[in-house]
N, CA, C and O atoms as CSV, one atom per row, in Angstrom:
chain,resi,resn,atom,element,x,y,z
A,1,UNK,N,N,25.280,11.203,-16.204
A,1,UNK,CA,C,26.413,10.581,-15.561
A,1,UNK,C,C,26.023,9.164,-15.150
A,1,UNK,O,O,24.922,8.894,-14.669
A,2,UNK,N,N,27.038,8.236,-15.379
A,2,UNK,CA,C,26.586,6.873,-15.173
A,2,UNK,C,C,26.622,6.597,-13.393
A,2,UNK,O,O,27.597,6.538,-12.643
A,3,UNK,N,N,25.241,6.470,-13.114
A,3,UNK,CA,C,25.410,6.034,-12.194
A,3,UNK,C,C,24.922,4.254,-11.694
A,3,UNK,O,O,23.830,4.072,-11.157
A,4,UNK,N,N,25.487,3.563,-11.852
A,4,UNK,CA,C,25.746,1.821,-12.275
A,4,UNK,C,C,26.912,1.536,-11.624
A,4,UNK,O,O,28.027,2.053,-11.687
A,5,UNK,N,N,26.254,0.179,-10.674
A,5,UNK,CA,C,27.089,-0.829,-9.981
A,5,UNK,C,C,26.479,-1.788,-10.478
A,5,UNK,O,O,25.252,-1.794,-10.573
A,6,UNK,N,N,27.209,-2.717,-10.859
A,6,UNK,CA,C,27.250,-4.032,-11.759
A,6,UNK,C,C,25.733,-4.139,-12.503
A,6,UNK,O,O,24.607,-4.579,-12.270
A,7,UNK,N,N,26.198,-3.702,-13.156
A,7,UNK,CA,C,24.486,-2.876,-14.274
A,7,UNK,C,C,23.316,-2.619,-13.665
A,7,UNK,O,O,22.212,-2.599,-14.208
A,8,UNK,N,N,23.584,-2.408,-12.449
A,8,UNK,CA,C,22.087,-2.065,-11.612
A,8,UNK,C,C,22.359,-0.492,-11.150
A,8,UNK,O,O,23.361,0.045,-10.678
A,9,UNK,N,N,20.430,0.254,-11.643
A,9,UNK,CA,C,20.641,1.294,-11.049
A,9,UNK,C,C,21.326,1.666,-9.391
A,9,UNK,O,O,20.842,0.961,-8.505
A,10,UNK,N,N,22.214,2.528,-9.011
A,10,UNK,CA,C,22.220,2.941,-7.767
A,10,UNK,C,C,21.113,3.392,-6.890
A,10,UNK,O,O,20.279,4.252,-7.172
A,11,UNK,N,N,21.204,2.719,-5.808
A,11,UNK,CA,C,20.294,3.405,-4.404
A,11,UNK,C,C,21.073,4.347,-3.642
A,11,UNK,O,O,22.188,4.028,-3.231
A,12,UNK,N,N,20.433,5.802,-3.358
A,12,UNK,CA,C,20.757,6.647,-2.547
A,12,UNK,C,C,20.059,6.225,-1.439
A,12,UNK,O,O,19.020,5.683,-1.815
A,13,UNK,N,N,20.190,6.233,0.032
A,13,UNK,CA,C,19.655,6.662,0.888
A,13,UNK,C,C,19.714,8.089,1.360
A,13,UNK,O,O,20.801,8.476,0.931
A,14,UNK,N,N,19.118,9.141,2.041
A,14,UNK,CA,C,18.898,10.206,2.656
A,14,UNK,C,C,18.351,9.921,4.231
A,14,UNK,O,O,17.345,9.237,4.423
A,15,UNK,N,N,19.031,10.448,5.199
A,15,UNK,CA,C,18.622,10.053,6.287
A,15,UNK,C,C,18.496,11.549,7.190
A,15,UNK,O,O,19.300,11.748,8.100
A,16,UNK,N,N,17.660,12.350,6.934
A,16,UNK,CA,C,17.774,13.705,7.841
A,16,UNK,C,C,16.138,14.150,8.799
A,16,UNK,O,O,15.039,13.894,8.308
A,17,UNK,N,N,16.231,14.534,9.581
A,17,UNK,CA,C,14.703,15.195,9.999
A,17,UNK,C,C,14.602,15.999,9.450
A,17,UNK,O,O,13.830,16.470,10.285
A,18,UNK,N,N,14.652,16.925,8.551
A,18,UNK,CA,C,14.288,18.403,8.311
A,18,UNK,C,C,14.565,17.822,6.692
A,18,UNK,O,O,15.447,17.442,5.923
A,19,UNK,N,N,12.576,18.154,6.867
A,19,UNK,CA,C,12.655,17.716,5.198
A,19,UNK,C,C,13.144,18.623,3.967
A,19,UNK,O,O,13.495,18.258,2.845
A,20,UNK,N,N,13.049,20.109,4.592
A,20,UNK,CA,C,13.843,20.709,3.541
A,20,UNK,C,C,15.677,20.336,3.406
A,20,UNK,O,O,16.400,20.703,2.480
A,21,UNK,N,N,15.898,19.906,4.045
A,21,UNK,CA,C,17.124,19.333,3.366
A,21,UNK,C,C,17.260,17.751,2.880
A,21,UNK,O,O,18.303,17.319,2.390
A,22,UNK,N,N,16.352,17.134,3.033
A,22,UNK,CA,C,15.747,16.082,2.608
A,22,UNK,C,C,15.787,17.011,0.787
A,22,UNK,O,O,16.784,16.997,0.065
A,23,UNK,N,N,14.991,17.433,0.571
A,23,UNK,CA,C,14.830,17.998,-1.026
A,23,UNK,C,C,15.705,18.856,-1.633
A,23,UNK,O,O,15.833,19.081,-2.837
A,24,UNK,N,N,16.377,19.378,-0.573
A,24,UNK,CA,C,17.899,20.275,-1.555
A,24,UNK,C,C,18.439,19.227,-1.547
A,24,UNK,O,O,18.132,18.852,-2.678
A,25,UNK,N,N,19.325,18.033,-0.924
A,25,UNK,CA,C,19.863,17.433,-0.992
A,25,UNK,C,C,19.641,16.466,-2.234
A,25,UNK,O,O,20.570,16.115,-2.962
A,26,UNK,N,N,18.137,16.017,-2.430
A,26,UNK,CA,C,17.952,15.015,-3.520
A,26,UNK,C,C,18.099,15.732,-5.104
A,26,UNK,O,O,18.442,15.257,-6.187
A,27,UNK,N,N,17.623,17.233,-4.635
A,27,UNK,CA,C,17.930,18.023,-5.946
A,27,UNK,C,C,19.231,17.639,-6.525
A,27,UNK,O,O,19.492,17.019,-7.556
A,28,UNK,N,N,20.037,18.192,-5.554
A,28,UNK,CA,C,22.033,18.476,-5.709
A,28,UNK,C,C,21.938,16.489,-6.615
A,28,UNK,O,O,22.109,16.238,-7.808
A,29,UNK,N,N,21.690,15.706,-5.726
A,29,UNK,CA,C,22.018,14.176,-6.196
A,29,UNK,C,C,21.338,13.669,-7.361
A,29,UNK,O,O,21.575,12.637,-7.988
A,30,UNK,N,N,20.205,14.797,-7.613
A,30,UNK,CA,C,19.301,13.921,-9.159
A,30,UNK,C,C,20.774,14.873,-10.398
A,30,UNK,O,O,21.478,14.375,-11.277
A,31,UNK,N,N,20.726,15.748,-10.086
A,31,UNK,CA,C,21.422,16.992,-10.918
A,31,UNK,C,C,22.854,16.020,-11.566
A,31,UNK,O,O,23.111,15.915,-12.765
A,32,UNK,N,N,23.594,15.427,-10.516
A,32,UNK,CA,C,24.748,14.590,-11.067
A,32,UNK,C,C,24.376,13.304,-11.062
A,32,UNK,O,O,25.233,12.676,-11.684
A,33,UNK,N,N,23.322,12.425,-10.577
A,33,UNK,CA,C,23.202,10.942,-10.877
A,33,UNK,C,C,21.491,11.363,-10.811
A,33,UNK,O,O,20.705,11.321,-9.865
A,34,UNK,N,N,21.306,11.779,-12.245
A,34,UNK,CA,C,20.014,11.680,-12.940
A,34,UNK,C,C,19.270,9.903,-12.953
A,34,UNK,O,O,18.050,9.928,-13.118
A,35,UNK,N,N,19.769,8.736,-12.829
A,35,UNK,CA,C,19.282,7.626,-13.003
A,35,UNK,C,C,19.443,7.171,-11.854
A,35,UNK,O,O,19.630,5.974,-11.640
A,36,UNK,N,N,19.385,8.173,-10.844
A,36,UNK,CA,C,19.797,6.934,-9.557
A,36,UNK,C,C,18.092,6.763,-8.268
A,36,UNK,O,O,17.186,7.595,-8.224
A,37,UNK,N,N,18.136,6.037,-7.794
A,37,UNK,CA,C,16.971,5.961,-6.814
A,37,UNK,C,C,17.526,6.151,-5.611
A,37,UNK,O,O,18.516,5.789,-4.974
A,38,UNK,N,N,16.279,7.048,-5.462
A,38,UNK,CA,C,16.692,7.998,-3.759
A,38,UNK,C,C,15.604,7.716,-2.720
A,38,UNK,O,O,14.425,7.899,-3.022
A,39,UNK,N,N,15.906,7.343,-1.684
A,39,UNK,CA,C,15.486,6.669,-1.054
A,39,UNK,C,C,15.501,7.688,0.441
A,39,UNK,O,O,16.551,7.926,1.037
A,40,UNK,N,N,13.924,8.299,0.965
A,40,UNK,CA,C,14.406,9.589,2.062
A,40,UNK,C,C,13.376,8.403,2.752
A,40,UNK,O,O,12.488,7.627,2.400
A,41,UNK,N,N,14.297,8.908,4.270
A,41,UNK,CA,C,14.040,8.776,5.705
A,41,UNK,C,C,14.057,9.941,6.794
A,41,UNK,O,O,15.141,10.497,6.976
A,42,UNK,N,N,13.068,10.317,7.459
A,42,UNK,CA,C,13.181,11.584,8.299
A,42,UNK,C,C,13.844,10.913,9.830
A,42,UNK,O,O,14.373,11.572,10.725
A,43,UNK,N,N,13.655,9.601,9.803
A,43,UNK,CA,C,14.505,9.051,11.393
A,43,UNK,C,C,15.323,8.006,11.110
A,43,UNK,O,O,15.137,7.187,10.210
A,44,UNK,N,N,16.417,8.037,12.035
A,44,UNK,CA,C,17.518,6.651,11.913
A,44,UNK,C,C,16.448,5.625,12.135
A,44,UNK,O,O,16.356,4.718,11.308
A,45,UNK,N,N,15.684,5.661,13.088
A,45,UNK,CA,C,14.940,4.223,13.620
A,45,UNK,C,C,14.213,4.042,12.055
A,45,UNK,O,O,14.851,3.443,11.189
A,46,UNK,N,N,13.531,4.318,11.903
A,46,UNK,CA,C,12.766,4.400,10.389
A,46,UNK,C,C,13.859,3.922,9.045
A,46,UNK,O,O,13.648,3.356,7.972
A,47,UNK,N,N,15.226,4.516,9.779
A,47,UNK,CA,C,15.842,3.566,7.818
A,47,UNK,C,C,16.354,2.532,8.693
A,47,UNK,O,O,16.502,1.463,8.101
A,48,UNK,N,N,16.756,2.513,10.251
A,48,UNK,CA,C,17.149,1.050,10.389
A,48,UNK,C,C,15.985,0.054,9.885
A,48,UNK,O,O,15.904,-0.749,8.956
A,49,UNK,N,N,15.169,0.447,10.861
A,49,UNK,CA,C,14.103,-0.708,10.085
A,49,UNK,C,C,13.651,-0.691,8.897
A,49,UNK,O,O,12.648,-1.400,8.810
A,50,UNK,N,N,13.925,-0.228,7.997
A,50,UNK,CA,C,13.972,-0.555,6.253
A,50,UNK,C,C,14.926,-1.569,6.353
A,50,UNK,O,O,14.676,-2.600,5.728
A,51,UNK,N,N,16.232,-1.499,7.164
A,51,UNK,CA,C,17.039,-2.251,6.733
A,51,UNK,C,C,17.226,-3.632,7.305
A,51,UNK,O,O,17.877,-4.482,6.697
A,52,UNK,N,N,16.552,-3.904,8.693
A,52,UNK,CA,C,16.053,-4.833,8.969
A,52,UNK,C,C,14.761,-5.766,8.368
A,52,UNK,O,O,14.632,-6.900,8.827
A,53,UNK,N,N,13.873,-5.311,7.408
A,53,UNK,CA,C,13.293,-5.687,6.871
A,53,UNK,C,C,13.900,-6.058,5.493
A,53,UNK,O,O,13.400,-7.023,4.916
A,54,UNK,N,N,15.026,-5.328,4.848
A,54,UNK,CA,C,14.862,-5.973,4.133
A,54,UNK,C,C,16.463,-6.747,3.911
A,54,UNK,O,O,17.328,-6.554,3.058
A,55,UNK,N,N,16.400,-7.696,5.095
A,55,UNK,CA,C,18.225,-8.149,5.151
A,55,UNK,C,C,18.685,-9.047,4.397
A,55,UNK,O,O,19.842,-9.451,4.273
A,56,UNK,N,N,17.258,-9.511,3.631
A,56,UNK,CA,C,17.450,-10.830,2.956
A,56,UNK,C,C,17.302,-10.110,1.519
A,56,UNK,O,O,17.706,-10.916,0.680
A,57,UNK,N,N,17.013,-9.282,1.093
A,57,UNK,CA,C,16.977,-8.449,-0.074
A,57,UNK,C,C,17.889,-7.720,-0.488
A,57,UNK,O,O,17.669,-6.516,-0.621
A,58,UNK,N,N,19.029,-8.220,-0.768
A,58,UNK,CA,C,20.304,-7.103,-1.103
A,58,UNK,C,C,20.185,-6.335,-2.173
A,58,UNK,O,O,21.150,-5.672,-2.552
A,59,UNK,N,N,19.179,-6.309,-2.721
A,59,UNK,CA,C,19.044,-5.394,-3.826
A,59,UNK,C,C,18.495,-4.156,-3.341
A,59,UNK,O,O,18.814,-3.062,-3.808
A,60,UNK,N,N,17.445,-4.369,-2.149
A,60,UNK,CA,C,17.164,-3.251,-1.669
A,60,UNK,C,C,17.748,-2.320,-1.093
A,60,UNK,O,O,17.286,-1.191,-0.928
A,61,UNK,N,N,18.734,-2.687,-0.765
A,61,UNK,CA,C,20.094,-1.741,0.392
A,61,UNK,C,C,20.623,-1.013,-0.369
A,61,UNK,O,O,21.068,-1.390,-1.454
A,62,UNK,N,N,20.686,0.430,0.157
A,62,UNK,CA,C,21.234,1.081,-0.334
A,62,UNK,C,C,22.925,1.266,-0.681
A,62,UNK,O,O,23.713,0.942,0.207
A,63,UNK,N,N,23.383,1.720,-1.812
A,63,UNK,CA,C,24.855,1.858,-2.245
A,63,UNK,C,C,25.807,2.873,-1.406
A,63,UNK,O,O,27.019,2.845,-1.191
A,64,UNK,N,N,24.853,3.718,-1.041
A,64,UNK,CA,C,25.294,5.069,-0.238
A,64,UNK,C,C,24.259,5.770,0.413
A,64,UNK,O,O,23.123,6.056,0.035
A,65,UNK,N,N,24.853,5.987,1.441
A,65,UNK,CA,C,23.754,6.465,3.003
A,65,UNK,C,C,24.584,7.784,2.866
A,65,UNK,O,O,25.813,7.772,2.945
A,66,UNK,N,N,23.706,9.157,2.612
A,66,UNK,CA,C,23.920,10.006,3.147
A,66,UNK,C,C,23.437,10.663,4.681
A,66,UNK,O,O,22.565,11.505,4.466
A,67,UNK,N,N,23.713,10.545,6.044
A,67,UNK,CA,C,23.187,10.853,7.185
A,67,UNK,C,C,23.672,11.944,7.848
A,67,UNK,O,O,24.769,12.447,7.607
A,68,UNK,N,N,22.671,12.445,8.919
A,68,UNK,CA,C,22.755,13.307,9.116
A,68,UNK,C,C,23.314,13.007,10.881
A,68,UNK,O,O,23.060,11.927,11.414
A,69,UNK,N,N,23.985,13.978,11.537
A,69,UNK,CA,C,24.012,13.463,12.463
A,69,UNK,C,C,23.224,13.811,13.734
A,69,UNK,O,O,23.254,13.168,14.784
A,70,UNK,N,N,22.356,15.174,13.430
A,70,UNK,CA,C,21.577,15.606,15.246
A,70,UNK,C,C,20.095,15.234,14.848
A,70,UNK,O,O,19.361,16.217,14.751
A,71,UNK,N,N,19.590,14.180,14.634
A,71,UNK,CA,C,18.029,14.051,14.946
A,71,UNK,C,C,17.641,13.286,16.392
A,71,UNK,O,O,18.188,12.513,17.178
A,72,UNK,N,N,15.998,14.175,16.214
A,72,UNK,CA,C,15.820,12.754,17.640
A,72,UNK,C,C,15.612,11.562,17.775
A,72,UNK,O,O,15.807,10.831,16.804
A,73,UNK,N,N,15.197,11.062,18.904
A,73,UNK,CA,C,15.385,9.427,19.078
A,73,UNK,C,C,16.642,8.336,18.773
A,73,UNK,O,O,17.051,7.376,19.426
A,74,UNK,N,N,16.980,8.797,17.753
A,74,UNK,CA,C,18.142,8.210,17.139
A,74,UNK,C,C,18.803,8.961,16.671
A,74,UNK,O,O,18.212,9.406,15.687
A,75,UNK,N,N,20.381,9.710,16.864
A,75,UNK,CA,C,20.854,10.530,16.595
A,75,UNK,C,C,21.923,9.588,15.039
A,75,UNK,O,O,22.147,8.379,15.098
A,76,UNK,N,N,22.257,10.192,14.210
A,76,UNK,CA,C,23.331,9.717,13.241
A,76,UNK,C,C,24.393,8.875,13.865
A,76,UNK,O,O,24.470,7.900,13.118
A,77,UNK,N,N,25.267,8.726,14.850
A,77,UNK,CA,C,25.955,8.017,15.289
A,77,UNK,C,C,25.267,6.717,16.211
A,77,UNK,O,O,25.762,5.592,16.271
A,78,UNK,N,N,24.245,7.075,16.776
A,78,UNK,CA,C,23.376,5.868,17.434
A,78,UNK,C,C,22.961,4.783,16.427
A,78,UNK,O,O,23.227,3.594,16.607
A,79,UNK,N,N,22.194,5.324,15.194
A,79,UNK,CA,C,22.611,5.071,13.305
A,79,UNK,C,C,23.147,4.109,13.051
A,79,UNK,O,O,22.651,3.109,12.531
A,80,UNK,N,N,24.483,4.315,13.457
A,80,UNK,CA,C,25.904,3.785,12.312
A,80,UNK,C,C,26.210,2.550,13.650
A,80,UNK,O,O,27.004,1.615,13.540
A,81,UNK,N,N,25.463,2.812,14.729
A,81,UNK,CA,C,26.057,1.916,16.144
A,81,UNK,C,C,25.390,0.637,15.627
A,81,UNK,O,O,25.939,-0.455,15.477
A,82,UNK,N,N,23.529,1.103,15.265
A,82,UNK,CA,C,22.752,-0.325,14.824
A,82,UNK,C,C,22.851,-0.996,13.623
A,82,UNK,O,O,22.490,-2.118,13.269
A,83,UNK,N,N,23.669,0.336,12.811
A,83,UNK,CA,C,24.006,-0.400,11.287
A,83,UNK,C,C,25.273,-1.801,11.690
A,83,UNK,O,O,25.367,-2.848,11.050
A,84,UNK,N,N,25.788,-1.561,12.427
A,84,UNK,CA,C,27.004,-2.279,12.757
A,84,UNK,C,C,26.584,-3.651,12.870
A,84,UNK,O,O,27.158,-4.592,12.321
A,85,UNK,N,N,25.295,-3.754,13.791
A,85,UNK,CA,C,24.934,-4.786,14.337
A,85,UNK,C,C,24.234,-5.682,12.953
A,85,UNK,O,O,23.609,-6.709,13.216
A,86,UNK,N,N,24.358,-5.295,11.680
A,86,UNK,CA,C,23.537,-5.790,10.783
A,86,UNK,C,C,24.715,-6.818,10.240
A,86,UNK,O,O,25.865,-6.950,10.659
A,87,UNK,N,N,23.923,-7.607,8.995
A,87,UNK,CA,C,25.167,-8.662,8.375
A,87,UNK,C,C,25.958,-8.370,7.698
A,87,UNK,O,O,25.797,-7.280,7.148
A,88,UNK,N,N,26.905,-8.960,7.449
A,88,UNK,CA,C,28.121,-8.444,7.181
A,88,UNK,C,C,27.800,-8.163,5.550
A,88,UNK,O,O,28.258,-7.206,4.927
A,89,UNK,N,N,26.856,-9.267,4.955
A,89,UNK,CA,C,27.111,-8.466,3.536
A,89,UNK,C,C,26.004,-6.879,3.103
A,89,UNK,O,O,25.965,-6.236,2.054
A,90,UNK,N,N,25.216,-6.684,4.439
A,90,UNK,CA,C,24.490,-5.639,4.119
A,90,UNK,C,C,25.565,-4.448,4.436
A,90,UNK,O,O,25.644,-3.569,3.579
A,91,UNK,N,N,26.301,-4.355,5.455
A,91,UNK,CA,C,27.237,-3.767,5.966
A,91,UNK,C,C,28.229,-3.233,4.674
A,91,UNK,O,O,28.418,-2.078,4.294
A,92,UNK,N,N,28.594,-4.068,4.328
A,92,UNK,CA,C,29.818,-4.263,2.800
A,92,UNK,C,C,29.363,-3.521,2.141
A,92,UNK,O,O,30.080,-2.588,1.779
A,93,UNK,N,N,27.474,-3.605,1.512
A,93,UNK,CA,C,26.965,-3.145,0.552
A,93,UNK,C,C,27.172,-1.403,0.443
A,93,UNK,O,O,27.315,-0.804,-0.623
A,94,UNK,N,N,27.151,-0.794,1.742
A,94,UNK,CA,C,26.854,0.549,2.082
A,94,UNK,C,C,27.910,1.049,2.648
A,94,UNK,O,O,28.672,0.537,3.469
A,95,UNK,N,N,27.918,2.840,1.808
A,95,UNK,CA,C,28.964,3.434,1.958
A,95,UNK,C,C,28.304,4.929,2.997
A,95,UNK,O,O,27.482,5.707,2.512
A,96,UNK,N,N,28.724,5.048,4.093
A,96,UNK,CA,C,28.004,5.729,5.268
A,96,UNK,C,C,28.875,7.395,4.621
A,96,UNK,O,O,30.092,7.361,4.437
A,97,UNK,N,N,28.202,8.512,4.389
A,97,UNK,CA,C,28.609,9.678,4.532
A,97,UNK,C,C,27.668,10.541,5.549
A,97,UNK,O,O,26.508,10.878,5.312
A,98,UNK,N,N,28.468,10.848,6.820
A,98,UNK,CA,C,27.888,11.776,7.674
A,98,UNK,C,C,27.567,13.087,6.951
A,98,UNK,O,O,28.580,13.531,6.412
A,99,UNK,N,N,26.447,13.873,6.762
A,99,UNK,CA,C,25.950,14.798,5.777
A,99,UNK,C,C,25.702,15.841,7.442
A,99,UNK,O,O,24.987,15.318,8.297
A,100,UNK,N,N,26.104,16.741,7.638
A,100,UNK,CA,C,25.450,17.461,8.603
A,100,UNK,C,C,26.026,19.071,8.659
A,100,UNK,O,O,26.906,19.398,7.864
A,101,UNK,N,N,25.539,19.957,9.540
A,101,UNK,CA,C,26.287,21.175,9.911
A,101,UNK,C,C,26.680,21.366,11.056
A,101,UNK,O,O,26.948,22.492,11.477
A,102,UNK,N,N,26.781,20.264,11.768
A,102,UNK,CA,C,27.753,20.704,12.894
A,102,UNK,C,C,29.504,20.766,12.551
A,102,UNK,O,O,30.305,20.204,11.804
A,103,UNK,N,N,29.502,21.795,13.582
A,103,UNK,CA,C,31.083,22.237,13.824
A,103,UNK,C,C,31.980,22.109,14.598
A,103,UNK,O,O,33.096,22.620,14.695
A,104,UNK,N,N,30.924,20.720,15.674
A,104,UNK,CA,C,31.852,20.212,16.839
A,104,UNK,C,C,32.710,19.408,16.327
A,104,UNK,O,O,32.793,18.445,15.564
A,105,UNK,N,N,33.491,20.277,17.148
A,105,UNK,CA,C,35.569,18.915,16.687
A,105,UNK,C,C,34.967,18.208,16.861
A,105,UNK,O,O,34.820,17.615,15.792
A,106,UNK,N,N,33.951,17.409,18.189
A,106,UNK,CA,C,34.381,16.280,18.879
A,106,UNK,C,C,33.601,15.411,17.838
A,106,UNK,O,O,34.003,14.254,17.707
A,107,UNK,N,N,32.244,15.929,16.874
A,107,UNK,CA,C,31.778,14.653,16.197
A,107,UNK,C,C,32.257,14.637,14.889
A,107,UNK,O,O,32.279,13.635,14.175
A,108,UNK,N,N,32.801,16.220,14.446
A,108,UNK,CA,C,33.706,15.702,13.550
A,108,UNK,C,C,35.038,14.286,13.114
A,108,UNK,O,O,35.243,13.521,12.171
A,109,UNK,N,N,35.681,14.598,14.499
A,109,UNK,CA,C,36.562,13.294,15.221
A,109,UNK,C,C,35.909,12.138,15.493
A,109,UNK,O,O,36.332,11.056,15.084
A,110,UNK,N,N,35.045,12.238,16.059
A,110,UNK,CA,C,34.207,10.866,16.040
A,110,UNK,C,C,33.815,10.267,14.591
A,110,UNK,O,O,33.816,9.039,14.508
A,111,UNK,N,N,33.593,10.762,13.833
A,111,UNK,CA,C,33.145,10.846,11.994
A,111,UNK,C,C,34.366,10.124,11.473
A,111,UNK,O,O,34.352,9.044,10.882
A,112,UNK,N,N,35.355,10.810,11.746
A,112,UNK,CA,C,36.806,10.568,10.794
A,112,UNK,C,C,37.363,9.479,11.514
A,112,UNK,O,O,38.315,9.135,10.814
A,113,UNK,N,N,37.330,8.918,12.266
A,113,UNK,CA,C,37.482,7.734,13.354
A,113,UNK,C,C,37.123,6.268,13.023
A,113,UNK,O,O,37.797,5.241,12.953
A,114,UNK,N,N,35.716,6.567,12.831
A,114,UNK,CA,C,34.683,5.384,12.361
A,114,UNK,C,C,35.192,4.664,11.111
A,114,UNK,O,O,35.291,5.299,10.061
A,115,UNK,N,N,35.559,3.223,11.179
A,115,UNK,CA,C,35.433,2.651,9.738
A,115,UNK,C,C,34.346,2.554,9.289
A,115,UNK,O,O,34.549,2.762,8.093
A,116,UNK,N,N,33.007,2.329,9.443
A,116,UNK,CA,C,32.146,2.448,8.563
A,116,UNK,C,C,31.545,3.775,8.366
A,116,UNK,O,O,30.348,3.889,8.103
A,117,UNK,N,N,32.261,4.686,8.472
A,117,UNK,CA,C,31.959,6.136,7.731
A,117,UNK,C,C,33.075,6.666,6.952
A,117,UNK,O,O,34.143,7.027,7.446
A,118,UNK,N,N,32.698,6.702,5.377
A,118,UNK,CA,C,34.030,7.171,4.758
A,118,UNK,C,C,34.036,8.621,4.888
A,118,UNK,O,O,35.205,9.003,4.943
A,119,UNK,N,N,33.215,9.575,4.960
A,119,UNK,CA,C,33.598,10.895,5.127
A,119,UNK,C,C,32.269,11.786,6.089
A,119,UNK,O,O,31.042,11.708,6.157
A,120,UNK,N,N,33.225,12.527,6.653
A,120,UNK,CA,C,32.243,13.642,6.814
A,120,UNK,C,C,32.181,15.037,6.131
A,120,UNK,O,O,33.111,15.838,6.039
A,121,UNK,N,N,30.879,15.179,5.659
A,121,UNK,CA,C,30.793,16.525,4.840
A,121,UNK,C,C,29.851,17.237,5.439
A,121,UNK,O,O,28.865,16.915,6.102
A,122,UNK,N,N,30.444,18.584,5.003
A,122,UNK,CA,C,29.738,19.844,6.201
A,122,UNK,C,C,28.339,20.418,4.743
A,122,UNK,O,O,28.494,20.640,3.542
A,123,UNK,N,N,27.216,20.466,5.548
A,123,UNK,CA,C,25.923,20.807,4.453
A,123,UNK,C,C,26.223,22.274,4.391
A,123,UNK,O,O,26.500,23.076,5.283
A,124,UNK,N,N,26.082,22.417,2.977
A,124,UNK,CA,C,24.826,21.990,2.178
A,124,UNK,C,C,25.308,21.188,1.482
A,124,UNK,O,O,26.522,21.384,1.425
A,125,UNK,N,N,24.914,20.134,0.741
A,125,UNK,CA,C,25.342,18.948,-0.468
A,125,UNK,C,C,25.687,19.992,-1.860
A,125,UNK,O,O,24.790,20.743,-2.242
A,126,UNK,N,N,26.686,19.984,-2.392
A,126,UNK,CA,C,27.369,20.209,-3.488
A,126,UNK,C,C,26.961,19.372,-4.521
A,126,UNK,O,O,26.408,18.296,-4.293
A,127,UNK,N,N,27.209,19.813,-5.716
A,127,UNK,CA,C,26.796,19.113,-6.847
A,127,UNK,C,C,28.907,18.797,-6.495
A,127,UNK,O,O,29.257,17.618,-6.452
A,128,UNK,N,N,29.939,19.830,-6.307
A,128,UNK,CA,C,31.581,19.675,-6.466
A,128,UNK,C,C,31.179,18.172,-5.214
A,128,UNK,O,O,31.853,17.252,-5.678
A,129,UNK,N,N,30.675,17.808,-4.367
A,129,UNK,CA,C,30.938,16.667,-3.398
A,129,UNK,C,C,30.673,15.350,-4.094
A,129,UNK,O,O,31.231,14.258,-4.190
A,130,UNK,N,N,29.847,15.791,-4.427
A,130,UNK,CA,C,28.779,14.731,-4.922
A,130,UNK,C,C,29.632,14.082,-6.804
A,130,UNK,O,O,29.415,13.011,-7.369
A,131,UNK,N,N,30.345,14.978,-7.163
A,131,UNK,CA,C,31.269,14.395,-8.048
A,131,UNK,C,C,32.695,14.080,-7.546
A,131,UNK,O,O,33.420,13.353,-8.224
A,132,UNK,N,N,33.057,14.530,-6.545
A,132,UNK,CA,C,33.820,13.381,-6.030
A,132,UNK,C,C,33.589,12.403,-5.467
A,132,UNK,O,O,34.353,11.473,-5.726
A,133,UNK,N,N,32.715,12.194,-4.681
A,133,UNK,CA,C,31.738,11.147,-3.892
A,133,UNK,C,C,32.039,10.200,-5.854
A,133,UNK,O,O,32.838,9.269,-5.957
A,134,UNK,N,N,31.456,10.581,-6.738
A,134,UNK,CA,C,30.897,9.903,-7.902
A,134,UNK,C,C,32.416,9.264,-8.724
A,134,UNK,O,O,32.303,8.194,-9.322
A,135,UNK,N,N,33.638,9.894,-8.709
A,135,UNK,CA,C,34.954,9.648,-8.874
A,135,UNK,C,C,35.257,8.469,-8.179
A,135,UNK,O,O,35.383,7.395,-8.767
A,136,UNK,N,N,35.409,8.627,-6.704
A,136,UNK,CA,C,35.774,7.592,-5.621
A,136,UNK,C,C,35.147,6.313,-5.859
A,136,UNK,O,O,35.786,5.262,-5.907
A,137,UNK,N,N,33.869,6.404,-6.011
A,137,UNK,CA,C,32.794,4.995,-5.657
A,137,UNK,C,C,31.982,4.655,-6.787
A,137,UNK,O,O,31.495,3.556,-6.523
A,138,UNK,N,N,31.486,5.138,-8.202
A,138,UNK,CA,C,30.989,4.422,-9.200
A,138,UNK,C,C,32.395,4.651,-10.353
A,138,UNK,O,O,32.917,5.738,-10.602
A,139,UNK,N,N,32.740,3.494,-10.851
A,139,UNK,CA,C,33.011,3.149,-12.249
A,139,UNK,C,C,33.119,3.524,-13.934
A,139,UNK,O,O,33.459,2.656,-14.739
């Protein structure tokens, strides 16, 4: 499956503590975008600062952030608070999907609220998500 934005391979990000879903998840995403680069983080603070390092590198930023939302130190919405604070064309570049299993209305609502989060999806990652995710946003 083509996975290509303006002839450049796609970057996944993965943003979860619990590395076993760190690796089902990259499974489910190699399975439908076999050519894409996946990019895992076990803490928000840890991919913010990937992304502060690399602000002047837009090639490095990822196309799509899959995150999670209950880790420590930096929870998924604390996340999307410091992604905000970044530049506007790193911001543009990235498409935020809350990836998690919670079942609270309230961060569900908080999820569906947010403009820079286009969806929230309840885990486990689908190969069926992940081809609509692939419908919506690659070409």
């Amino acid at each position: 499956m083509n996975t290509q934005i303006d002839n450049k391979t796609a970057l996944i990000m993965l943003i979860d503590d619990v590395e076993m879903d760190l690796y089902i998840n990259q499974y489910v995403i190699k399975k439908k975008w076999e050519d894409c680069i996946i990019q895992k983080f076990t803490s928000g603070i840890d991919a913010f600062a990937y992304f502060k390092n690399n602000e002047n590198q837009l090639e490095n930023i990822p196309d799509i952030i899959f995150l999670d939302i209950n880790m420590p130190l930096m929870n998924g919405f604390e996340f999307v608070e410091a992604f905000k604070t970044l530049k506007e064309n790193l911001k543009s570049k990235c498409a935020i999907y809350i990836l998690s299993s919670s079942f609270n209305p309230l961060e569900i609502k908080r999820a569906n609220e947010d403009p820079y989060i286009k969806a929230f999806i309840e885990k486990p990652l689908t190969a069926d998500v992940v081809s609509v995710i692939n419908h919506g946003f690659f070409r």
